[in-house]
C-alpha positions in Angstrom: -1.1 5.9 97.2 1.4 8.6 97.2 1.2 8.5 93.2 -2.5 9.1 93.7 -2.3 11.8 96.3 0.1 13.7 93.9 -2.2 13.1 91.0 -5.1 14.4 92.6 -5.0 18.3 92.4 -4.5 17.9 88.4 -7.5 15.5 88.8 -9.5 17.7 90.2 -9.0 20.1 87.9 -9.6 17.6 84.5 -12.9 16.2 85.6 -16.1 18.6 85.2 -16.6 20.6 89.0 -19.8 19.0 88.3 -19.5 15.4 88.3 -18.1 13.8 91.8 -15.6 10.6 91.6 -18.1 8.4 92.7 -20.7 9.5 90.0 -17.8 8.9 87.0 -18.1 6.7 84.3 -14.4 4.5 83.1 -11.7 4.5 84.8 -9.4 7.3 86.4 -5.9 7.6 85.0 -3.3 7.7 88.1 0.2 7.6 85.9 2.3 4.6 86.5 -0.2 2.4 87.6 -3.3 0.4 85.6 -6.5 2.3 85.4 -8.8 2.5 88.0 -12.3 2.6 88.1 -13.6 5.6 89.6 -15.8 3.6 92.3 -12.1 2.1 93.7 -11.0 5.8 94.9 -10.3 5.9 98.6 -13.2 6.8 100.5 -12.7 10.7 100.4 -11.2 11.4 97.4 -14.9 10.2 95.5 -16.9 13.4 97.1 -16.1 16.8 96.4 -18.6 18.0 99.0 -16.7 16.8 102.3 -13.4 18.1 104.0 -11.3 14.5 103.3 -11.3 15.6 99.4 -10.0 19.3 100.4 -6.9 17.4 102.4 -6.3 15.5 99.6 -5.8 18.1 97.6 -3.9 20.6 100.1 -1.5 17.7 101.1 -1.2 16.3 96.9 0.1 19.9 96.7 2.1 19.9 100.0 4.3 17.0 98.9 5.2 19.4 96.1 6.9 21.4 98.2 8.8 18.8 100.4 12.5 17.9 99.8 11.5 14.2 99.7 9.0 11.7 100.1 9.5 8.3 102.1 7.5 5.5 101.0 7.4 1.8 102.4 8.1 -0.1 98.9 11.2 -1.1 97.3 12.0 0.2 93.5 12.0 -3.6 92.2 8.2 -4.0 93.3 7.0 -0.6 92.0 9.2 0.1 88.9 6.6 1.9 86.8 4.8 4.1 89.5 8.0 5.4 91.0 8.9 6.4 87.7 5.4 8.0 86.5 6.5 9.9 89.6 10.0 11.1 89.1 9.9 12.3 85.3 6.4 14.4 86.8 3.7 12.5 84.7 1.6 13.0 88.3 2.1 16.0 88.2 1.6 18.0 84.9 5.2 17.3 83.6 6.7 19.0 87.2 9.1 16.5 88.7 8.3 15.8 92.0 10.4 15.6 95.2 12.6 12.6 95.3 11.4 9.3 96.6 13.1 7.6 98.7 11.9 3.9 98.9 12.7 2.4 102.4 10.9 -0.5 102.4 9.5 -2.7 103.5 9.0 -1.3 106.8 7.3 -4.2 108.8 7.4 -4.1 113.1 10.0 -5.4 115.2 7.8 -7.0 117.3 5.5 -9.5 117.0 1.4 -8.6 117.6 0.0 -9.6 120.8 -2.8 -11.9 120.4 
């Protein structure tokens, strides 16, 4: 997800202002991951029209600006989309923020049934 959320202002800006996500044919190209058809986007990210895709974009751009991302994986899991972030292929060749992998993060207590 984090791959995708810094992906997203430079995929907005490569697919036509005309055409939403949802209406898309192929697949979407998030770096470091395989592609994904269009129709698999997050609910939010597939409509142009409604305020979800604005904060995708205003927090894809955000995490620019951040001294460093936490995520809840580990490096061995996610080799290739870790990396796709680091040398900036999400985003237009800028490196972004160090990621720091923490994971996994799982509770310390068990869920009551």
């Amino acid at each position: 997800m984090c791959a995708l959320l810094l992906r997203s202002p430079a995929l907005d800006e490569e697919v036509v202002i005309e055409v939403e996500f949802e209406q898309m044919e192929g697949d979407v190209d998030v770096l470091g991951l395989p592609p994904v058809p269009a129709s698999c986007l997050p609910t939010g990210l597939d409509n142009r029209k409604i305020p979800t895709y604005r904060w995708f974009l205003y927090n894809g751009r955000r995490y620019m600006e951040a001294t460093g991302i936490i995520v809840n994986t580990i490096v061995e899991v996610e080799p290739r989309v870790l990396a796709a972030i680091a040398d900036g292929r999400c985003t237009h060749g800028v490196p972004a923020p160090p990621v720091y992998s923490i994971g996994p993060v799982i509770p310390s207590t068990p869920p009551v049934e």
